[in-house]
Steps between C-alpha positions, in 0.01 A plus 500: 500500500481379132229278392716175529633563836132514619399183339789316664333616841198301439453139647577188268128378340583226709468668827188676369368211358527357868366764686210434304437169589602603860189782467290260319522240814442739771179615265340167471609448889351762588166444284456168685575625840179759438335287345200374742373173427338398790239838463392321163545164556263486832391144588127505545325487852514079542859534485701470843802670369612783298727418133798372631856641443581206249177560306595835464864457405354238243249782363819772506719251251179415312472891473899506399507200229184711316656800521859380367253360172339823482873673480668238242167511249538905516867602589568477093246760417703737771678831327833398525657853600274501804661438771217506704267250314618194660418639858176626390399170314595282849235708685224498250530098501542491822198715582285324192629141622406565843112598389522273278585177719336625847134530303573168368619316847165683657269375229627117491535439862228384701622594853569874452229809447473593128627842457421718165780683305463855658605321859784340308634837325424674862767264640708488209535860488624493843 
């Protein structure tokens, strides 16, 4: 087959470029879906319940809205013929976010255990 026969077999950039985002969803999905709040965020002793669901989904979109900063203040500095930059930047701020904000929910929050940064990178790690 002759070189331009084989690049009309590739996908239109816009199919790639949504298979990306499709890949890039299911990544942060699945991020947040290991990601284990409540064995940070532990309410101390005097507390009768554990963090509730909506605390956590309000720490999870906390977690998000850093992360998307973390991705628009660096995504320019990304080598623009890697493809797989973008993918790689998303779990870095995701991952750096996620310390980031649960060390900073534990320290400011009177009703839950303080926890240090090597629990948080323990859980964040997965």
């Amino acid at each position: 087959a002759s070189r331009a026969q084989k690049k009309s077999s590739s996908p239109p950039p816009t199919m790639l470029q949504a298979a990306a985002r499709k890949a890039a969803a299911v990544q942060r999905s699945s991020f947040f879906s290991l990601l284990r709040v409540k064995d940070v965020l532990v309410p101390q002793a005097t507390a009768a319940e554990p963090l509730s669901d909506d605390a956590v989904a309000r720490v999870k979109e906390d977690i998000s809205q850093s992360a998307d900063a973390l991705i628009e203040a660096h995504k320019p500095l990304l080598p623009p013929a890697c493809e797989r930059a973008p993918a790689h930047l998303q779990m870095a701020a995701l991952a750096l976010a996620a310390q980031r904000h649960l060390l900073h929910v534990s320290a400011t929050t009177d009703e839950l255990n303080l926890v240090d940064a090597a629990e948080v990178r323990w859980v964040v790690d997965g």
